[in-house]
C-alpha positions as a printed NumPy array, in Angstrom:
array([[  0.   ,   0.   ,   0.   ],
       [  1.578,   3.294,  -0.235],
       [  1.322,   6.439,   1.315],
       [  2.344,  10.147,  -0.78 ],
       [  2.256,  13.246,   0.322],
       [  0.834,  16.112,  -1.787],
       [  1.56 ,  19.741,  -1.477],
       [  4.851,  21.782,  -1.48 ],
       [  7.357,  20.845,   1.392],
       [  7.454,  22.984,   4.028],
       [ 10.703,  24.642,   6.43 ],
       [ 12.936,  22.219,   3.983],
       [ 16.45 ,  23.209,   2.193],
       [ 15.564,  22.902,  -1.427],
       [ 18.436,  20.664,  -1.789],
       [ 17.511,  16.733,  -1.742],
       [ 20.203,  13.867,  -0.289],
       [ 21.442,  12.402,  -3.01 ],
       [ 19.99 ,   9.356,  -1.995],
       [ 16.652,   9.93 ,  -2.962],
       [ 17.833,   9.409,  -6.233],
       [ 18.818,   5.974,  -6.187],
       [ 15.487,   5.044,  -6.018],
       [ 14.815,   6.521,  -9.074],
       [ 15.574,   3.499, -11.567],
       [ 13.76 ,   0.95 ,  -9.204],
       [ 10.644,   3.42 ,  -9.424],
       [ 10.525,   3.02 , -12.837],
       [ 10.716,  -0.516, -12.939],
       [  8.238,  -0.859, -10.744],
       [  5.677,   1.114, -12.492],
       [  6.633,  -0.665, -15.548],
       [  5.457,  -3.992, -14.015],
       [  2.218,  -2.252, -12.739],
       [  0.802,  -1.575, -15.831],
       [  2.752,  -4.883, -18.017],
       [  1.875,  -7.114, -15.443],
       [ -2.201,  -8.157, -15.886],
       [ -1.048,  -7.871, -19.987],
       [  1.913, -10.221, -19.29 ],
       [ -0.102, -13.074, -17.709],
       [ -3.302, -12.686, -20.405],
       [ -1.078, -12.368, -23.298],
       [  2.326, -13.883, -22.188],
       [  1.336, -17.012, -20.609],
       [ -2.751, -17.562, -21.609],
       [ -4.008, -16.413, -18.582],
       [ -7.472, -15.386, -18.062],
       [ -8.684, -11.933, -16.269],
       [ -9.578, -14.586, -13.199],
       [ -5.867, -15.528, -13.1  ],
       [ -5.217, -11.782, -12.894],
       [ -7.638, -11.477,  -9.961],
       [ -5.984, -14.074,  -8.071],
       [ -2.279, -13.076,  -8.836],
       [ -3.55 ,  -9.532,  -7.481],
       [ -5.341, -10.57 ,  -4.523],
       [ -2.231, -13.292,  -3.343],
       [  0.069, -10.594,  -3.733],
       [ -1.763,  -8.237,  -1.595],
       [ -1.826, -10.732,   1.082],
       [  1.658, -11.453,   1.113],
       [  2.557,  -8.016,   1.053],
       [  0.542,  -6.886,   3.883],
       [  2.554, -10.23 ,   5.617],
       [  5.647,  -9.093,   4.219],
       [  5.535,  -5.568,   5.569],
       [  4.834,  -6.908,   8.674],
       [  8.249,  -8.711,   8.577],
       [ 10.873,  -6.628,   7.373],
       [  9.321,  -3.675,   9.352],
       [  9.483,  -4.937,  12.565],
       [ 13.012,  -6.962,  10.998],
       [ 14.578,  -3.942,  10.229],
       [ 13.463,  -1.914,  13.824],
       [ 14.65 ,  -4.773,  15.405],
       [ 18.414,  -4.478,  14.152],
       [ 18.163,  -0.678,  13.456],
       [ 19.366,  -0.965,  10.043],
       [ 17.556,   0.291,   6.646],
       [ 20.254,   0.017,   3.92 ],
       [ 20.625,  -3.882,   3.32 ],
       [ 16.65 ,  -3.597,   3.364],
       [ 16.593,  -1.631,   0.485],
       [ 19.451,  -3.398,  -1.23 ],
       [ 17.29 ,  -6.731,  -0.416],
       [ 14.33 ,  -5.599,  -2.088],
       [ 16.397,  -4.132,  -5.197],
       [ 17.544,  -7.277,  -5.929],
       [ 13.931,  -9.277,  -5.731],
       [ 12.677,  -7.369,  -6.955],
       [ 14.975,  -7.247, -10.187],
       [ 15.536, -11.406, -10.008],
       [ 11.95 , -11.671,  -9.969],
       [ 11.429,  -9.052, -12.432],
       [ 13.7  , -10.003, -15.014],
       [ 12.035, -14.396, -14.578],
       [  9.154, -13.085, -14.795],
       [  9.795, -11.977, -18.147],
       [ 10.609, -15.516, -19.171],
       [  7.937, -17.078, -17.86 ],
       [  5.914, -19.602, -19.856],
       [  3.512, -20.928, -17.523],
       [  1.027, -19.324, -15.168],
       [  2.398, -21.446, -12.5  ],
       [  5.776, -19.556, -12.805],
       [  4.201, -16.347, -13.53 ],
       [  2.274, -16.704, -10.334],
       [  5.403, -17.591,  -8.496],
       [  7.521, -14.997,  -9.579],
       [  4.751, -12.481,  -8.928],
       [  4.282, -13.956,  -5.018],
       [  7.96 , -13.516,  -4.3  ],
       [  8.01 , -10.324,  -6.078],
       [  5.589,  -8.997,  -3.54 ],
       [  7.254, -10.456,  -0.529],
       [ 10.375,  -8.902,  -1.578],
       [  9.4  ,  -5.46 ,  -2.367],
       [  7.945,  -4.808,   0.622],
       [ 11.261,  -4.737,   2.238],
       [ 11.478,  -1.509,   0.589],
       [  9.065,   0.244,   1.695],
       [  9.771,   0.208,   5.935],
       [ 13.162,   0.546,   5.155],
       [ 12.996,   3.404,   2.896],
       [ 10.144,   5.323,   5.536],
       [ 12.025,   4.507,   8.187],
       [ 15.504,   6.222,   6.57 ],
       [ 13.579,   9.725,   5.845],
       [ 12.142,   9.58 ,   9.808],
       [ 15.548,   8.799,  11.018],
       [ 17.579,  11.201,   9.333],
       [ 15.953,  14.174,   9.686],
       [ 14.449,  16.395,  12.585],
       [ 10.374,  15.782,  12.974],
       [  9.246,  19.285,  12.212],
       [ 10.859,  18.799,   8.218],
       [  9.238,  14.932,   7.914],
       [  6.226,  16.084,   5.884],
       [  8.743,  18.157,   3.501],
       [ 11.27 ,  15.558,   2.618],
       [  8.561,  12.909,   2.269],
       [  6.418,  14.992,   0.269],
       [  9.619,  15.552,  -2.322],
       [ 10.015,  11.555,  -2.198],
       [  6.706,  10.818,  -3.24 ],
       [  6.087,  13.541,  -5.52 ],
       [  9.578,  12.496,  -7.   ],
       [  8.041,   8.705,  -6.99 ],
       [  4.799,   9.633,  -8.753],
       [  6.697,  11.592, -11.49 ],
       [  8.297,   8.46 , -12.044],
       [  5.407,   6.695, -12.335],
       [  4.584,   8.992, -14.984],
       [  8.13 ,   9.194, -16.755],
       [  7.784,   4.892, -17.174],
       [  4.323,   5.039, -18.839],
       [  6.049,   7.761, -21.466],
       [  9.082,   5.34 , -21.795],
       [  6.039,   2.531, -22.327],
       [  4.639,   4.329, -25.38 ],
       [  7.546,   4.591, -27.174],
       [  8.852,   1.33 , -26.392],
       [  5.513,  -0.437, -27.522],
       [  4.926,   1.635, -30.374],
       [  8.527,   1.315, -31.42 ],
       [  8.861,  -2.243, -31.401],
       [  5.622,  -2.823, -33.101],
       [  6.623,  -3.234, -36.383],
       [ 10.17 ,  -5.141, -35.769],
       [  8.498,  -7.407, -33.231],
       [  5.407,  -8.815, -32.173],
       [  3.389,  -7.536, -29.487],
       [  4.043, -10.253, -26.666],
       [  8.037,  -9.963, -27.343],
       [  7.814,  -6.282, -27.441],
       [  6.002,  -6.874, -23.962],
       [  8.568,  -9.466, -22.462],
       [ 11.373,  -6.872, -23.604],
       [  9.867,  -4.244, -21.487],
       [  9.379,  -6.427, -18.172],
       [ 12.702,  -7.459, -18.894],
       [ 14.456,  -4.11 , -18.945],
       [ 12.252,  -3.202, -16.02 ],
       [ 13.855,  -5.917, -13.762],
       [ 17.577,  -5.044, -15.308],
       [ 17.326,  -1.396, -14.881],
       [ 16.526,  -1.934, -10.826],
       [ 19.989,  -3.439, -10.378],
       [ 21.129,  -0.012, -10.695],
       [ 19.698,   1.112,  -7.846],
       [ 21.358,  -1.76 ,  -6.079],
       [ 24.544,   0.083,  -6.963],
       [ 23.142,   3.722,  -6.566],
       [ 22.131,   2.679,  -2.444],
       [ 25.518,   0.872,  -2.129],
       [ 27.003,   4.155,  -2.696],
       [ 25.109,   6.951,  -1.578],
       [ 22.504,   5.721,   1.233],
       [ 24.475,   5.746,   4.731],
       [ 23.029,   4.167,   7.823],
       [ 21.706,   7.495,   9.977],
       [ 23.54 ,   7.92 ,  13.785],
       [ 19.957,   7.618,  15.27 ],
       [ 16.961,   6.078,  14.597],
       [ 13.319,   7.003,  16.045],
       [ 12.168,   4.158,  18.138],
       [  8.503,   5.369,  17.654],
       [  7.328,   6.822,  13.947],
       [  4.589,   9.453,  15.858],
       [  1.835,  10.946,  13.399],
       [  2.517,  14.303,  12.779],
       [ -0.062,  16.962,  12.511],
       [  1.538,  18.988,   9.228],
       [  0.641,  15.855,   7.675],
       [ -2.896,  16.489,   7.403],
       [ -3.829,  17.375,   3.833],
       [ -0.704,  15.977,   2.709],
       [ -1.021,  12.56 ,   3.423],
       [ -2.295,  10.225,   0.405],
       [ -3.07 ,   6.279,   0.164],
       [ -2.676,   5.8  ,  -3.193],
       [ -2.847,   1.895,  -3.769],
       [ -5.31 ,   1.076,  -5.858],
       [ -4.986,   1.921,  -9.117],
       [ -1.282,   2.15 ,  -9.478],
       [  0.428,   0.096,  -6.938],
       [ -2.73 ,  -2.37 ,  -5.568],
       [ -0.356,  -5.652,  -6.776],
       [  2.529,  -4.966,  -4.218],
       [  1.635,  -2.401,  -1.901],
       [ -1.784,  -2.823,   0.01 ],
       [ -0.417,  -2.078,   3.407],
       [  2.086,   0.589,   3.8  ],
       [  1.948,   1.356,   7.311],
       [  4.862,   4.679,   7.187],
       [  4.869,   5.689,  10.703],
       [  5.102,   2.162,  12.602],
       [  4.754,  -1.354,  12.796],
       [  1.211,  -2.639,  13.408],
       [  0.855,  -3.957,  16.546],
       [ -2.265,  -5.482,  17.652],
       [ -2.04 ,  -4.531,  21.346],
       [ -2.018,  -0.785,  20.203],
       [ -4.05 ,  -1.247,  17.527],
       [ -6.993,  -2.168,  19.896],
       [ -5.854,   0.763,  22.272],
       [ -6.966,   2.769,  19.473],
       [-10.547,   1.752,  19.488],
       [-10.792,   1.16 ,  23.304],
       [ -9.694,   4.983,  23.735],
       [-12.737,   5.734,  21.366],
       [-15.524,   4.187,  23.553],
       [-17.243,   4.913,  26.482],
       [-17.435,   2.186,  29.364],
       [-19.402,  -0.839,  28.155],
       [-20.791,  -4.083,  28.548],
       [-18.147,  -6.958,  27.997],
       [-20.405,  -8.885,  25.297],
       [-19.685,  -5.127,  23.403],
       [-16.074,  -5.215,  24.06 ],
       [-15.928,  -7.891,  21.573],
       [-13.581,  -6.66 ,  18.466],
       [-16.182,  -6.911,  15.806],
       [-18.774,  -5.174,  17.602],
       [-16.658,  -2.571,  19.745],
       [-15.41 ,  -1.584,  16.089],
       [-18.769,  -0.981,  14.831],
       [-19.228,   1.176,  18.24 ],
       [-17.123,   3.818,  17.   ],
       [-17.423,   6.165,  13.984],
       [-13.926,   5.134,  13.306],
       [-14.305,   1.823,  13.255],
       [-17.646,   2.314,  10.671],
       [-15.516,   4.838,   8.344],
       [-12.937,   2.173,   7.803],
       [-15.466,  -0.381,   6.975],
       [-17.293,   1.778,   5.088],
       [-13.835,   2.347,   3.043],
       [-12.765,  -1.562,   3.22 ],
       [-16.47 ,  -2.224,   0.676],
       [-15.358,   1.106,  -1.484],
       [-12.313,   0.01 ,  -2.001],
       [-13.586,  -3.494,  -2.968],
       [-15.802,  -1.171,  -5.62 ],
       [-12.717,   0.056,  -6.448],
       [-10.966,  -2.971,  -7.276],
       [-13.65 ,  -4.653,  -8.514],
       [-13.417,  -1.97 , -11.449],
       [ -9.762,  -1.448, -12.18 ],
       [ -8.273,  -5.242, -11.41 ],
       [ -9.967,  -6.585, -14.776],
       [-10.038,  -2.818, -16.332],
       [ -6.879,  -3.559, -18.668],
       [ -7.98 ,  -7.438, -20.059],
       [-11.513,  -5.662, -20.601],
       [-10.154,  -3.064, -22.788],
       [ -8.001,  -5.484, -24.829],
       [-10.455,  -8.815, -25.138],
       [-13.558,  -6.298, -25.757],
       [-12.484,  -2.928, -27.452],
       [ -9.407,  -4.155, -29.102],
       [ -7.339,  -1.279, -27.347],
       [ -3.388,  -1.739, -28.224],
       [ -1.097,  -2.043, -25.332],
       [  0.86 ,   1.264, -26.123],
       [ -2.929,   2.247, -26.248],
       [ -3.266,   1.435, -22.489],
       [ -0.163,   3.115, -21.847],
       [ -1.318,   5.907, -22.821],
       [ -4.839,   6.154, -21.179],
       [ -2.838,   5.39 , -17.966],
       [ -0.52 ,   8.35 , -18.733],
       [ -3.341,  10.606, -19.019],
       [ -4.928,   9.589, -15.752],
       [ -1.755,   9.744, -13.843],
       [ -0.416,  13.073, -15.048],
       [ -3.731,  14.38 , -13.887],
       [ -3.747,  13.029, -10.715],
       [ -0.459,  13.969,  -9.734],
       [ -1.226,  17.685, -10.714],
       [ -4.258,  17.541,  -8.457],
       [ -2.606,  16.515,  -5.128],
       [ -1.379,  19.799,  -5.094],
       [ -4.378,  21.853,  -5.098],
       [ -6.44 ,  19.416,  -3.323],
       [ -3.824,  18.809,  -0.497],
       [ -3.754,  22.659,   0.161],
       [ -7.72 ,  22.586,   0.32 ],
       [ -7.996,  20.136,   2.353],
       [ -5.778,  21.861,   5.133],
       [ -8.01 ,  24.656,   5.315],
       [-11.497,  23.253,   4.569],
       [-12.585,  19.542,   5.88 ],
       [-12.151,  16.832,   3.241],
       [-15.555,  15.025,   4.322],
       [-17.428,  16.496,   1.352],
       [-15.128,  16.492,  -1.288],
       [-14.226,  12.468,  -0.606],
       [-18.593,  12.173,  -0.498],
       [-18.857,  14.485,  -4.179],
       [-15.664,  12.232,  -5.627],
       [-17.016,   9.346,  -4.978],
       [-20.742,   9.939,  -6.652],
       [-18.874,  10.96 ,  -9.159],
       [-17.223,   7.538,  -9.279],
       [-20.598,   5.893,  -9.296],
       [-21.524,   7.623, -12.126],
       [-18.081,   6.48 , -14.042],
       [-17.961,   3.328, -13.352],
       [-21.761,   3.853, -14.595],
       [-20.298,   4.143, -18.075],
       [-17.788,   1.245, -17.748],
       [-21.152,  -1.003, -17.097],
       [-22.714,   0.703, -20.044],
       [-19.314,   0.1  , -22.47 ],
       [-19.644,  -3.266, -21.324],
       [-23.156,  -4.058, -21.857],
       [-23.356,  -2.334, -26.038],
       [-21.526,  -3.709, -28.882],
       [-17.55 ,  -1.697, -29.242],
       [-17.625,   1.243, -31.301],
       [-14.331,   3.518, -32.952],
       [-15.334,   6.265, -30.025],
       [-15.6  ,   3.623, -26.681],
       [-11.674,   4.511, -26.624],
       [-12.356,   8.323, -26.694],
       [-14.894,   7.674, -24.02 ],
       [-13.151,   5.484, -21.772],
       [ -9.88 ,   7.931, -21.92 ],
       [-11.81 ,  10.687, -20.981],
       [-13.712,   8.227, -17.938],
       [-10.232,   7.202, -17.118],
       [ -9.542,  11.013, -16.73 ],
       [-11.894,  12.175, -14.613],
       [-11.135,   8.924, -12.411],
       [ -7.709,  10.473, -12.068],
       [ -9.13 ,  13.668, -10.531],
       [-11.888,  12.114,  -8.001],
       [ -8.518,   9.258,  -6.941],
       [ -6.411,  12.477,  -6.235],
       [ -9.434,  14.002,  -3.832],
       [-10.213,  10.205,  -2.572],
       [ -6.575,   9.303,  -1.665],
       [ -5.884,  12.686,   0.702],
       [ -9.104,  13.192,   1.811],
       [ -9.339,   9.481,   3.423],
       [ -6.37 ,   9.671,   5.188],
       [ -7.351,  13.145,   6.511],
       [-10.609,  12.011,   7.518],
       [ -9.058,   8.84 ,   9.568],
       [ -6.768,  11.156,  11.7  ],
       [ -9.937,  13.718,  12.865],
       [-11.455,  10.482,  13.513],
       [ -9.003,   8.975,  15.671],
       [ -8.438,   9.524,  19.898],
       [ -5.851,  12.004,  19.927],
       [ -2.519,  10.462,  19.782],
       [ -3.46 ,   7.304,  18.304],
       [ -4.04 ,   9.407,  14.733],
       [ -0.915,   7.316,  13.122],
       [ -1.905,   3.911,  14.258],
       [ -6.03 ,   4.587,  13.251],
       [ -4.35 ,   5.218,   9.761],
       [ -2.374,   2.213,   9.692],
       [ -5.679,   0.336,  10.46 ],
       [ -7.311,   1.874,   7.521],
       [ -4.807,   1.099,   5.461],
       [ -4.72 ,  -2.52 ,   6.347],
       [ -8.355,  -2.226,   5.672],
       [ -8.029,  -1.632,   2.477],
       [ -4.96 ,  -4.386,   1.375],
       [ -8.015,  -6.872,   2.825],
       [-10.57 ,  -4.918,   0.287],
       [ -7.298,  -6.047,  -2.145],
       [ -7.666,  -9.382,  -1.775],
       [-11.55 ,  -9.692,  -1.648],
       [-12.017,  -6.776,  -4.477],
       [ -9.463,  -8.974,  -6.677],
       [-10.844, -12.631,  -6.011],
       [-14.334, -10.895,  -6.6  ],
       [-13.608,  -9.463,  -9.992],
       [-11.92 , -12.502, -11.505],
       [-14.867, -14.76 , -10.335],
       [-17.662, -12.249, -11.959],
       [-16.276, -11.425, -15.016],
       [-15.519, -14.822, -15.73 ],
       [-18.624, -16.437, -14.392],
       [-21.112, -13.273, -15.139],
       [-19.624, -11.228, -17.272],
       [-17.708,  -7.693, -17.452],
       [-21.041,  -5.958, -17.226],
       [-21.878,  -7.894, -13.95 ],
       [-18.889,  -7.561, -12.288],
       [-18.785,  -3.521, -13.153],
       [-22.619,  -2.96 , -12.247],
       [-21.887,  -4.694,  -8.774],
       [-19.096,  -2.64 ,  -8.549],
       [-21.235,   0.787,  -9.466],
       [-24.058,  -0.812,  -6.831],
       [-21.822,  -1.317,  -3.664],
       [-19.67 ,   1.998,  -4.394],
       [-23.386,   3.961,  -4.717],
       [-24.01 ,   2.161,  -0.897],
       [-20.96 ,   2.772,   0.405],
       [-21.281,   6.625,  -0.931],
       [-24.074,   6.967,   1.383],
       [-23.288,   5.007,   4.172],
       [-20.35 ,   7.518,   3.893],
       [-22.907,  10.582,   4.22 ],
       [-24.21 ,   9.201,   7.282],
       [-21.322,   9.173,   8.763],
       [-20.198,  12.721,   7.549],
       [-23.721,  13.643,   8.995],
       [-22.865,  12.14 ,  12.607],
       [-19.448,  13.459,  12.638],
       [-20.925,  16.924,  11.804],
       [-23.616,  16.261,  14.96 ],
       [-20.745,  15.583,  16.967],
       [-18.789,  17.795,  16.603],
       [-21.836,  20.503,  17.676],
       [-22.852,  18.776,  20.153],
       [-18.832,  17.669,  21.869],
       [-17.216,  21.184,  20.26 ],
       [-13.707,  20.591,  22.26 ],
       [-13.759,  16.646,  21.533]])
């Protein structure tokens, strides 16, 4: 799962550590493999969109175990660089096989260890920025990591195109697509060499990763549409503990009967506990949607692969553009009715995914779902900050990072089940079954999410200094 920051940094030297960069080359391989992987296992090794569902949804539950491990691994020996240099190199073996792969059994393989590798990374690299500079610039140097990380994301889709659309007429399309995976695994190995030489083990390290306030507004989950394979549960500020974890709601609820003290129901007791539910079946919309998205465009409206490239450079050049502006909004103005307005709006879009898949393709259903695919860019951007935002007013004060870590967990599960769900109704139902289900439970969710905005609102009149 990962965690950006929008927004400018703030009380920061302009100047970045020079190891920010080596990440650089592994940040393009990995957003080559988001976007070549579902294409890969369809096209490379005759996989079907439910084989694409399940690769998704196993790799979201071994990342969430895999963070897990190497977080609490690598606060245990207070060390971050062979971490990183770990998951450079799994993520480039397993890169590079997968490339090679001609069965789904090795594809799925590859893609497992892939995930349990990677998330190495992610601790490690979290854990570096927190323990290497003073808490009051945190929210500055992370925002320039992850802004530097989505730009990335979009510089790989532009090297996609012209790769694809290059090789198109010297090779065929699932060579041309092997290549790519290929040179995605290879060109990680350079940030192997890049952290050998510039990332330095910091003098101190922060037992505790506290939330900080300046992180409100700046704080994004984005993990579904660009990095749901490997990252469901990135967890920046600690390592989920389940003592703590239940602190968080206990601290939230009044004194109780012991029959309501049991974890299900004392969750559903608190309007934190009902937000990240109500998030765990949107994000399940969510998935539901975008998992099979790619196989849907290429089995039913004969889109090209550079073709998907491209609507996926659209989408994410938009949506990084937008943190911005609605990370500074969301400082000064509460995010609770701009995540309600973007995701209607996402009802109504996925609206006209049902629709494409219910008529007959036409020349324009590319036009159509390129501009969809756009305005899905926009509503992600307001989703992904507001979310977080809304988690941390939620939580008992002081327990703001661990609430978030919860919803984020929350959502790797809605990973898993949102995957396994699409690949079993598309395949058994249809594309236009599994998308209307997905337009149905993201229209319920939308207003159990009103509800909740309307009790939080009632609250807050009626409890002013809570």
């Amino acid at each position: 799962m990962h965690f950006g920051f929008s927004g400018k940094p703030q009380g920061v030297n302009p100047s970045l550590p020079l190891w920010f960069f080596a990440f650089i080359p592994f940040k393009l391989g990995e957003s080559l493999l988001i976007v070549t992987l579902p294409l890969l296992i369809v096209q490379g090794v005759d996989g079907t969109v439910g084989d694409v569902a399940r690769i998704h949804a196993l790799t979201a539950l071994v990342g969430v175990v895999g963070f897990i491990f190497w977080g609490n691994l690598s606060d245990r020996l207070r060390v971050r660089r062979p971490f990183l240099i770990l998951g450079f190199l799994g993520f480039g073996f397993c890169t590079s096989l997968l490339s090679f792969a001609e069965t789904l059994p090795q594809a799925i393989l590859y893609s497992t260890l892939n995930g349990f590798f990677m998330t190495s990374i992610t601790p490690a690299s979290s854990a570096l920025v927190v323990d290497s500079f003073p808490e009051q610039e945190w929210s500055g140097y992370f925002g320039r990591f992850y802004q530097m990380s989505g730009w990335s994301f979009v510089a790989s889709l532009v090297l996609g195109i012209v790769w694809l659309t290059g090789r198109s007429s010297l090779v065929d399309p699932e060579t041309a697509l092997r290549r790519l995976v290929l040179f995605a695994g290879t060109i990680t190995f350079l940030s192997v060499l890049l952290c050998w030489g510039w990332v330095k083990e910091p003098h101190h390290h922060q037992p505790r990763r506290r939330f900080s306030p300046q992180l409100l507004g700046r704080l994004t989950v984005a993990v579904i549409e660009k990095r749901a394979t490997f990252y469901p549960a990135r967890l920046l500020y600690f390592v989920w503990h389940p003592d703590l974890l239940k602190a968080t709601f206990r601290e939230a609820l009044p004194e109780r009967p012991r029959w309501k003290t049991l974890p299900g129901v004392a969750l559903l007791e608190t309007r934190l506990g009902r937000y990240c539910l109500c998030s765990l079946f949107l994000f399940i919309s969510f998935n539901l949607i975008f998992v099979p998205l790619p196989i849907f465009l290429t089995e039913r409206l004969q889109v090209t692969n550079a073709q998907i490239f491209a609507i996926a450079l659209s989408k994410a050049s938009l949506e990084t553009w937008f943190y911005v502006p609605i990370g500074r909004y969301i400082q000064q103005h509460s995010g609770w009715r701009l995540q309600i307005q973007a995701t209607a709006a996402r009802c109504g879009l996925f609206g006209i995914f049902t629709l494409l898949a219910l008529t007959p393709p036409h020349p324009s259903n590319l036009l159509i779902v390129g501009l969809v695919q756009l305005f899905n860019g926009v509503t992600w951007a307001a989703i992904s900050v507001s979310g977080t935002t809304a988690i941390a007013r939620l939580a008992p004060k002081s327990q703001e990072g661990l609430a978030i870590g919860f919803y984020n967990a929350s959502i790797g599960v809605a990973t898993a089940v949102g995957s396994l769900g699409s690949g079993f109704f598309a395949l058994r139902f249809g594309y236009s079954a599994c998308f209307g289900l997905a337009t149905c439970i993201a229209a319920l969710s939308t207003l159990w999410l009103y509800q909740l905005q309307r009790e939080s609102f009632s609250t807050s009149l009626t409890h002013p200094n809570d």
